[in-house]
C-alpha positions as CSV (number, residue, x, y, z in Angstrom):
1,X,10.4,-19.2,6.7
2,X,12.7,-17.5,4.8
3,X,13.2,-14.6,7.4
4,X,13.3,-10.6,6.4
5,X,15.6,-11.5,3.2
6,X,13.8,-13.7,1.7
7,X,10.1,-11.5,2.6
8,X,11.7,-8.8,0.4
9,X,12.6,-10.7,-2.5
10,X,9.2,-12.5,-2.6
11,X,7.3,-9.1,-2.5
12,X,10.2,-7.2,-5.1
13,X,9.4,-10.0,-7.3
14,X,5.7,-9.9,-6.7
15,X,6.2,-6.2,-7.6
16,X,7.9,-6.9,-10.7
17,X,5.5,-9.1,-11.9
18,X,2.2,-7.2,-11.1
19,X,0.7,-5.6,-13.9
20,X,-0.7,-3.3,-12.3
21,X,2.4,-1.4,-11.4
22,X,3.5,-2.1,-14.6
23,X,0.1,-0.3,-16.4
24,X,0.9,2.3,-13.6
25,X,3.6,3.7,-14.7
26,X,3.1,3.0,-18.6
27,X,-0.1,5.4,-18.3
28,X,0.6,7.8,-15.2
29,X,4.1,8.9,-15.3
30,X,5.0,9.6,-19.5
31,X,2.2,12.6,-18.9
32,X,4.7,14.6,-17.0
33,X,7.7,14.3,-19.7
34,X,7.5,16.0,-23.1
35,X,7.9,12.4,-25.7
36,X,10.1,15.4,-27.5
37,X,12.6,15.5,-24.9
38,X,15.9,14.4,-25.5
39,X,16.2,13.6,-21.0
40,X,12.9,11.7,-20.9
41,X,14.6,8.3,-19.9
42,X,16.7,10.0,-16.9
43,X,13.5,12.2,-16.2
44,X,11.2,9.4,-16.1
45,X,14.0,7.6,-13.8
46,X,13.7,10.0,-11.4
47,X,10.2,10.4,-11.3
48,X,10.1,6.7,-10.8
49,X,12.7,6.3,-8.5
50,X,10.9,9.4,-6.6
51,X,7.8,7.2,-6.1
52,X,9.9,4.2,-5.1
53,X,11.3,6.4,-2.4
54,X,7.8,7.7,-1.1
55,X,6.0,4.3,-0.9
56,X,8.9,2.9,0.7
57,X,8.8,5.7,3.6
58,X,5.0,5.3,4.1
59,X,5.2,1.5,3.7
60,X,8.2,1.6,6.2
61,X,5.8,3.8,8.9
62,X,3.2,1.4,8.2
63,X,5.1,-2.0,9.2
64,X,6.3,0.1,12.5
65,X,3.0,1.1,13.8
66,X,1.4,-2.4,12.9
67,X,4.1,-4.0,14.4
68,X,3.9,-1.8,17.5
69,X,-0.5,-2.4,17.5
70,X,0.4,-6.2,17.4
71,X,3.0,-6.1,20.4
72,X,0.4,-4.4,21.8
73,X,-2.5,-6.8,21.3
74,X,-0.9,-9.9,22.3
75,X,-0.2,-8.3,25.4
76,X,-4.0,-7.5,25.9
77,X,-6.3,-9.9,24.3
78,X,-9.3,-7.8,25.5
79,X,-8.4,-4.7,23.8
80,X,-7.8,-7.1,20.9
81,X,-11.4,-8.2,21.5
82,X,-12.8,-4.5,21.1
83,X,-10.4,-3.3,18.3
84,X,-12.1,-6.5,16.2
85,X,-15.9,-5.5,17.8
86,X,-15.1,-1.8,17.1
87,X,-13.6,-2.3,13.1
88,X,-16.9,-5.0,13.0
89,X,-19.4,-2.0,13.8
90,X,-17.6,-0.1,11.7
91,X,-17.5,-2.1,8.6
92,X,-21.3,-2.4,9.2
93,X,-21.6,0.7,9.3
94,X,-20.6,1.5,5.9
95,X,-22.2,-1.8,4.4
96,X,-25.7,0.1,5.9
97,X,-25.0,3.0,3.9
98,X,-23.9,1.5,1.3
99,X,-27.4,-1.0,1.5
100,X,-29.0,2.3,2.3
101,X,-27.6,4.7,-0.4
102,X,-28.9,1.8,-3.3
103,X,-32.0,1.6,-1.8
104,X,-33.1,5.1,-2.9
């Protein structure tokens, strides 16, 4: 409802809030940067800003080919069908292995 602007301020804030991310880079990112170091804030900075620029490239590639795969499947609700059939099988698949891996 509230178009593209308002999608990216629901999932910055969603972001901001998640502590998850939060834990993330509390535990993941001070490893690389000596606590000695009188540039650890800038360094840290960077390497934060670094992944920000990653995920937003993969996330970015993500949305396009989804969005391409769902112009695509309205157009042909039978390939729709099979993709669903296809990712069913496979999903069952793994849930047999998984089933079957316990088992022994």
């Amino acid at each position: 409802a509230g178009g593209i602007g308002g999608a990216f301020w629901a999932g910055l804030l969603i972001n901001l809030t998640n502590p998850k991310i939060v834990i993330f880079f509390v535990t993941f990112l001070p490893q690389f940067i000596d606590a000695h170091d009188p540039h650890a804030s800038a360094k840290l900075f960077v390497l934060g800003f670094g992944f920000i620029a990653i995920t937003t490239l993969v996330n970015a590639a993500v949305i396009l080919v989804a969005a391409r795969f769902v112009a695509e499947a309205r157009a042909n609700p039978r390939a729709l069908r099979l993709f669903d059939y296809a990712f069913a099988a496979l999903m069952s698949a793994f849930a047999a292995r998984l089933v079957w891996s316990e088992a022994k």
